[in-house]
C-alpha positions in Angstrom: -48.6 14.1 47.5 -49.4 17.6 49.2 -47.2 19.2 51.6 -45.2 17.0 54.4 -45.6 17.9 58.2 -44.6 21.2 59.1 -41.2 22.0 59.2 -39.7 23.1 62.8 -39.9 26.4 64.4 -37.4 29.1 62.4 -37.4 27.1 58.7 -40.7 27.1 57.5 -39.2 26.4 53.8 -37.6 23.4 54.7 -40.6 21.1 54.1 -41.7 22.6 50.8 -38.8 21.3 48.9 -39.0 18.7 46.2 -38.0 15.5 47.0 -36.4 15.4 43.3 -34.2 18.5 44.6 -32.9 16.9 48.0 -32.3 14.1 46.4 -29.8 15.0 44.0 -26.0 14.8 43.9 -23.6 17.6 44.9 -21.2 19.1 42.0 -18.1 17.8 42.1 -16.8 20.3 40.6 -18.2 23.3 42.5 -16.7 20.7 45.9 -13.2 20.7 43.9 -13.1 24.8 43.3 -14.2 24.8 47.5 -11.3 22.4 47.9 -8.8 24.3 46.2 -9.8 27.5 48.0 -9.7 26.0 51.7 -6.4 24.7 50.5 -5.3 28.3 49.3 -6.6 29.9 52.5 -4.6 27.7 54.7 -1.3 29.1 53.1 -0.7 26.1 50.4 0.8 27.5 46.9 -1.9 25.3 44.4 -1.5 24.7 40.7 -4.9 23.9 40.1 -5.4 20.7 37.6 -8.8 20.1 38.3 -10.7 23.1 36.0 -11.5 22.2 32.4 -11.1 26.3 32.2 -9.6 27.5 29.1 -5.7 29.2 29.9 -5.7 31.6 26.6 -8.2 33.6 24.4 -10.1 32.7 21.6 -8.8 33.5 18.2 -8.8 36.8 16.9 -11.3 36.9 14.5 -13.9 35.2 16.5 -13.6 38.0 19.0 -14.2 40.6 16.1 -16.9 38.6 15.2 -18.7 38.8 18.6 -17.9 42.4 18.9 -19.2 43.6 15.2 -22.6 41.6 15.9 -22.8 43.5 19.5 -23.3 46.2 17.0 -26.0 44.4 14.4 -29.4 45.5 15.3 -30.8 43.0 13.9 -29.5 40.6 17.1 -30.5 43.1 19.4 -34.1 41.1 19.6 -34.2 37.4 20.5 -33.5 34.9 18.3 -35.0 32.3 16.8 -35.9 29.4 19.0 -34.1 26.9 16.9 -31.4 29.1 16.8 -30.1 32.1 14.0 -30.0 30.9 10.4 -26.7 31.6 9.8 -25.3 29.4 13.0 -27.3 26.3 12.3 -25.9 26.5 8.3 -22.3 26.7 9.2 -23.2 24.0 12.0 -24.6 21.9 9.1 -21.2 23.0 6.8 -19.0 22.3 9.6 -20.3 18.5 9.9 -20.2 18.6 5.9 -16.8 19.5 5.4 -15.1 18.1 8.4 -17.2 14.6 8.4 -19.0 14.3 5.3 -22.2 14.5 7.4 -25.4 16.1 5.3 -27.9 17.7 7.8 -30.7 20.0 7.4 -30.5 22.5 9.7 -34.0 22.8 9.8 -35.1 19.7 11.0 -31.6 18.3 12.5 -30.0 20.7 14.6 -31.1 22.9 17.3 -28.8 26.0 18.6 -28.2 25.7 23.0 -26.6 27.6 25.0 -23.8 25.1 25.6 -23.4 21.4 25.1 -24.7 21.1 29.1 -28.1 22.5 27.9 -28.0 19.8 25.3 -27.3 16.8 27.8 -30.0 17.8 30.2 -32.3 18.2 27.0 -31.7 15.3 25.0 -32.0 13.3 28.5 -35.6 15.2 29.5 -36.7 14.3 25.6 -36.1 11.0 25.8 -36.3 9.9 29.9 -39.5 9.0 31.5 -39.4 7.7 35.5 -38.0 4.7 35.8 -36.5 4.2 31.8 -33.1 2.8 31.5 -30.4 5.0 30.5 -26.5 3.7 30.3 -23.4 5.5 30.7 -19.4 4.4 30.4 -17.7 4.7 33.6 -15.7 7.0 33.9 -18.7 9.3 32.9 -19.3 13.4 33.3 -21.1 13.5 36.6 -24.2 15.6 34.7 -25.4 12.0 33.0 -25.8 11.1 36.2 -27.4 14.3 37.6 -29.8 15.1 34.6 -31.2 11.3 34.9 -31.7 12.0 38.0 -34.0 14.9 37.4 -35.9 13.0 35.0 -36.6 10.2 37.8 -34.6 7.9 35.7 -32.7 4.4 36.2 -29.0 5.0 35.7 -26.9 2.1 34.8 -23.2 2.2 33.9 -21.0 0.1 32.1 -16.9 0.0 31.9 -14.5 1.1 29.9 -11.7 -1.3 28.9 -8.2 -0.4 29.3 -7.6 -3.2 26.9 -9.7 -2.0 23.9 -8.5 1.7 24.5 -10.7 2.6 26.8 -13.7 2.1 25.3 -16.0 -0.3 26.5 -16.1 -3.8 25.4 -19.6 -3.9 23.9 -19.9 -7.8 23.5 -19.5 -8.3 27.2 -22.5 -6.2 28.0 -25.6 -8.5 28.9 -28.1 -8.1 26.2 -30.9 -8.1 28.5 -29.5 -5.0 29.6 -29.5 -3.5 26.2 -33.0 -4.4 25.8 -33.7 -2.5 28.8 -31.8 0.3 27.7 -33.6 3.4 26.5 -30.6 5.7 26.0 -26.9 5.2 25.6 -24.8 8.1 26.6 -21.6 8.3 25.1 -18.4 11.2 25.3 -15.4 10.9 22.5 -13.1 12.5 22.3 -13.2 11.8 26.4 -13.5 13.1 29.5 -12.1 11.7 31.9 -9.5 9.6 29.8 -8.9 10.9 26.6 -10.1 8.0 24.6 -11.0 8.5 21.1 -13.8 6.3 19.4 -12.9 4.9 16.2 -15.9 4.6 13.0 -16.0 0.6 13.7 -16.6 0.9 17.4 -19.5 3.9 16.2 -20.6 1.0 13.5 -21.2 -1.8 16.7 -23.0 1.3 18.8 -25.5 1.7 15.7 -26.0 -2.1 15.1 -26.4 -2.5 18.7 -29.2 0.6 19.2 -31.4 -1.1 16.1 -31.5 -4.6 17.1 -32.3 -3.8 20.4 -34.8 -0.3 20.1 -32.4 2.0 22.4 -31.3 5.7 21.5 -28.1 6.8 21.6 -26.5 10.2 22.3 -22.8 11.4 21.7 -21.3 13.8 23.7 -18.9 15.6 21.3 -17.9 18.5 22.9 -14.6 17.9 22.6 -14.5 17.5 19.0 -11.3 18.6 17.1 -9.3 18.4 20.0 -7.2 15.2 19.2 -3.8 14.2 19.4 -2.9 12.1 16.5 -3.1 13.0 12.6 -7.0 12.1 12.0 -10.0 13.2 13.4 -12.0 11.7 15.7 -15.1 10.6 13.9 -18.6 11.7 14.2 -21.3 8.9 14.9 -23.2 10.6 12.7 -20.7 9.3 9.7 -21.6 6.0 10.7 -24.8 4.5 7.6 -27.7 4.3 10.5 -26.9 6.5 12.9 -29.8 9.4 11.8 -31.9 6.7 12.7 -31.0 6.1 16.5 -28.6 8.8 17.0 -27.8 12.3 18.1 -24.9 14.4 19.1 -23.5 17.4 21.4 -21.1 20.0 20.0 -19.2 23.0 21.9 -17.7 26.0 20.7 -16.0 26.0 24.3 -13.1 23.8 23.8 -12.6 24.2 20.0 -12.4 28.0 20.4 -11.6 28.5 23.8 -14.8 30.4 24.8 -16.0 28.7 27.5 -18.2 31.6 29.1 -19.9 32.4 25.9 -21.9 29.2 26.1 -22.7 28.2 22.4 -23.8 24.9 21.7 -26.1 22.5 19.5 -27.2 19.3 19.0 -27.2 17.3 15.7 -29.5 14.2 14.3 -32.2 12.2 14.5 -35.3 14.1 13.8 -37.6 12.8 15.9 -35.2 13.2 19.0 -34.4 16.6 17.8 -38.3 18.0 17.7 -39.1 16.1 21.0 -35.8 18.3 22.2 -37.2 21.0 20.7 -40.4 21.1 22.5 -38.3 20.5 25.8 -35.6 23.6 25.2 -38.4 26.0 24.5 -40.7 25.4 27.6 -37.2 24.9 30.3 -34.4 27.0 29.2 -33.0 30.3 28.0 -31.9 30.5 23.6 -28.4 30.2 22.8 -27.2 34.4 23.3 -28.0 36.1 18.9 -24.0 37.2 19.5 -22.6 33.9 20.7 -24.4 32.2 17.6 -23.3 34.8 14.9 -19.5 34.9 16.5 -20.3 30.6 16.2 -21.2 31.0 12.4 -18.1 32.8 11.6 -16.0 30.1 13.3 -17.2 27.2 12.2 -17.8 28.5 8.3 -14.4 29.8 8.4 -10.9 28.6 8.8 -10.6 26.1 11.7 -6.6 26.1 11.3 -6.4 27.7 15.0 -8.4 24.4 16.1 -5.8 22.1 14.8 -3.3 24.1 16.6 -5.1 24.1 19.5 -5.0 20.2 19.3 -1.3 19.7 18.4 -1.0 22.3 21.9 -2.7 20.3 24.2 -1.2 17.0 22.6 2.4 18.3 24.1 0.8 19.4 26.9 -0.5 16.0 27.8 3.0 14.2 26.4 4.8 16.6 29.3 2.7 15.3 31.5 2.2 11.9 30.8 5.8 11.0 30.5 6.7 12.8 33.7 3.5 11.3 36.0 5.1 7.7 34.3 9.0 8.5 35.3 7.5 8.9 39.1 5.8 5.7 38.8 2.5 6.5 38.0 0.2 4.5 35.4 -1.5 7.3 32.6 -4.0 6.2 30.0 -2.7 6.9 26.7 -3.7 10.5 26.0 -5.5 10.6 22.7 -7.5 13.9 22.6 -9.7 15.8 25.1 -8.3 18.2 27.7 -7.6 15.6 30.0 -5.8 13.4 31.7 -6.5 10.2 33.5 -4.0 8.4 35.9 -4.2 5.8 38.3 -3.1 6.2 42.0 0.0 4.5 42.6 -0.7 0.8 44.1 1.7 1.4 46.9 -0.2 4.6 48.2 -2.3 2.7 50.2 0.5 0.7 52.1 2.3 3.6 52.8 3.4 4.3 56.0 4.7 7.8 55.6 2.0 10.5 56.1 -0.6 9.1 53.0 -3.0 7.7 55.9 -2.2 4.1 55.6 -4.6 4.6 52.4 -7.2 5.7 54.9 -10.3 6.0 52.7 -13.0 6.5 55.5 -14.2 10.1 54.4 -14.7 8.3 50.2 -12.2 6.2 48.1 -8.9 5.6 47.2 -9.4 8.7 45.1 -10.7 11.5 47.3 -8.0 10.3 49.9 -5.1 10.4 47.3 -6.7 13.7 46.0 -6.5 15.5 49.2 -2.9 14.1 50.1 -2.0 15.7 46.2 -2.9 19.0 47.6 -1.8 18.9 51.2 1.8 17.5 50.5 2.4 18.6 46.6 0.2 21.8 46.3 -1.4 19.9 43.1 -5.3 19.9 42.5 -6.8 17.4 40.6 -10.3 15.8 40.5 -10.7 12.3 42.2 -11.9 9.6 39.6 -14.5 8.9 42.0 -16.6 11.8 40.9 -16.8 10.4 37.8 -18.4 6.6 38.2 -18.1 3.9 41.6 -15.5 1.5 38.8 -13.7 4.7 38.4 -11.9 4.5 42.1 -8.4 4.4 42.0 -7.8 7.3 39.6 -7.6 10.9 39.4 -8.2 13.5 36.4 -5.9 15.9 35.7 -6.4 19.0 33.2 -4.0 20.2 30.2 -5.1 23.7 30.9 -2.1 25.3 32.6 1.2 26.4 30.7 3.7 24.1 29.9 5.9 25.3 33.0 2.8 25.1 34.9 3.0 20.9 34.4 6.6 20.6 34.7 6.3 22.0 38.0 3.3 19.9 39.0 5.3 16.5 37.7 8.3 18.2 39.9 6.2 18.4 43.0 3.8 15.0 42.9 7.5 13.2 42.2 9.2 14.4 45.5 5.8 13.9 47.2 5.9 10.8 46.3 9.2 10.1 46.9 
């Protein structure tokens, strides 16, 4: 198209920026850390709910793993593009033992540098301008934002309280699943906490062959679940390698959040096209992040199950004291999350909450801000995270236990 008119006197930058760029969505989550600062500045005392931030330190021996290959001069050169031999094998025994998942790590996995990298990846591999890609509201704002930079159509369906909040599959329009091109999909959860179960993964699969879609699961928050089992792996599911690939995290497992390992896992054909897309846009996975990652995953993963059982009290404080101040809270099943809806009186309240005022965004961002002006509580409003997702607010499991109690204690006599 060539340059645009020139830009006034005193910004002659202004008109040389893409149109993709301008166009794009803020970061909700960089507007909720600016929230939460204003809110500090102005004298408020904040427990901040709104991070997905890790609260402790990663186990032990994953942090003498990182330091003894700081010291291997063999990772002192980059890696491989596809990422060290030794991380994609215990990524490939990790799936084997924990899921009963064979992959060849030379052809089905592919190291990142965080499960992001891998979203914005899979998304450019797959996405041409103007393909179809469908997400579950509530969603992680980057679907939305990586389609976007691939000029794609981005088309959301609900989640149903009633079938645990996963969507109701048989109430989507075919038509629309014909369109489809990619379905994006995030269990264990974030926002709610759902879990997927393998017969929901088996009506995914069935669904992606009969109607020529791809599908990618977000599983970054694997091993973080609540109840005795695991949440399942589509990749379990007899098909899947045909349609399918997924995201893992060392993040939330091992509480390394700032190392930024990653990978994906799958289909072959999606993996080399994602291949050829990571090496010509983005940085390898760090040599050290991926051997510390091999040790963890091919080792004892008893610190990730108490890790899970952790967060599962965590989210039982909360949840039972949000519910005793008359709050509805999705059943928290795993993830580092928690999803509740704003009270249905807030709106016709007449004392200080704005009469439900929701001229500067929803029901949400209004009920978010009264959260942190009148009970010192951050959280992130569900609006950020899908247009069906107003009405609801995400709060995080990261804080200490006295942390919570304390929140509960203040959104209560807020309330009240």
């Amino acid at each position: 198209m060539g340059k645009g008119n020139p830009s006034p006197a005193g910004n002659p930058i202004a008109d040389l920026i893409s149109r993709r760029a301008a166009a794009l969505p803020p970061n909700p989550f960089a507007q909720a850390d600016a929230r939460t600062a204003a809110a500090i500045r102005a004298g408020h005392d904040v427990i901040d709910l709104s991070k997905g931030n890790p609260d402790g330190a990663p186990p032990v021996f994953m942090q003498d793993a990182l330091a003894h290959a700081a010291h291997d001069p063999s990772l002192f050169r980059y890696p491989a593009f596809d990422g060290i031999p030794a991380y994609l094998d215990a990524i490939a025994y990790w799936y084997d033992t924990r899921h009963g998942v064979t992959l060849d790590p030379r052809t089905h996995l592919l190291a990142t540098a965080g499960a992001s990298v891998g979203i914005a990846t899979v998304i450019e591999a797959l996405v041409d301008e103007g393909d179809t890609v469908v997400a579950v509201d509530p969603y992680y704002p980057q679907y939305e934002g990586s389609t976007a930079v691939a000029k794609g159509r981005f088309v959301t369906i609900p989640a149903d309280p009633a079938h645990g909040y996963l969507p109701d599959l048989d109430a989507v329009s075919p038509r629309l699943w014909d369109e489809a091109k990619l379905l994006i999909l995030n269990y264990p959860n974030n926002p709610t906490g759902a879990v997927a179960t393998p017969e929901f993964y088996g009506h995914v699969v069935a669904l992606a062959h009969a109607h020529r879609f791809a599908v990618m699961n977000d599983f970054a928050y694997a091993g973080i679940e609540f109840g005795s089992e695991p949440s399942p792996s589509i990749l379990e599911v007899p098909g899947a390698s045909d349609v399918a690939v997924e995201l893992g995290s060392l993040s939330k497992m091992f509480m390394v959040a700032g190392w930024r390992g990653g990978w994906i896992a799958g289909n072959a054909d999606i993996l080399a096209a994602a291949k050829a897309v990571h090496q010509q846009t983005t940085v390898l996975a760090s040599s050290v992040v991926q051997q510390a990652g091999a040790v963890a995953l091919s080792g004892d993963l008893r610190s990730v199950t108490a890790l899970g059982a952790s967060y599962g009290h965590r989210a039982q404080v909360l949840a039972d004291g949000l519910r005793d101040a008359g709050i509805d809270v999705a059943p928290p099943r795993g993830g580092l999350f928690l999803w509740a809806r704003v009270p249905d009186d807030f709106r016709a309240s007449d004392g200080g909450v704005s009469d439900g005022d929701t001229s500067d965004g929803g029901v949400s961002d209004t009920f978010t801000a009264w959260l942190i002006e009148h009970a010192g509580v951050a959280v992130m409003p569900g609006s950020c995270f899908g247009p069906a997702s107003d009405g609801f607010v995400r709060l995080s499991l990261l804080k200490p236990e006295r942390d919570l109690y304390q929140a509960v204690s203040r959104i209560t006599h807020a309330l009240a």
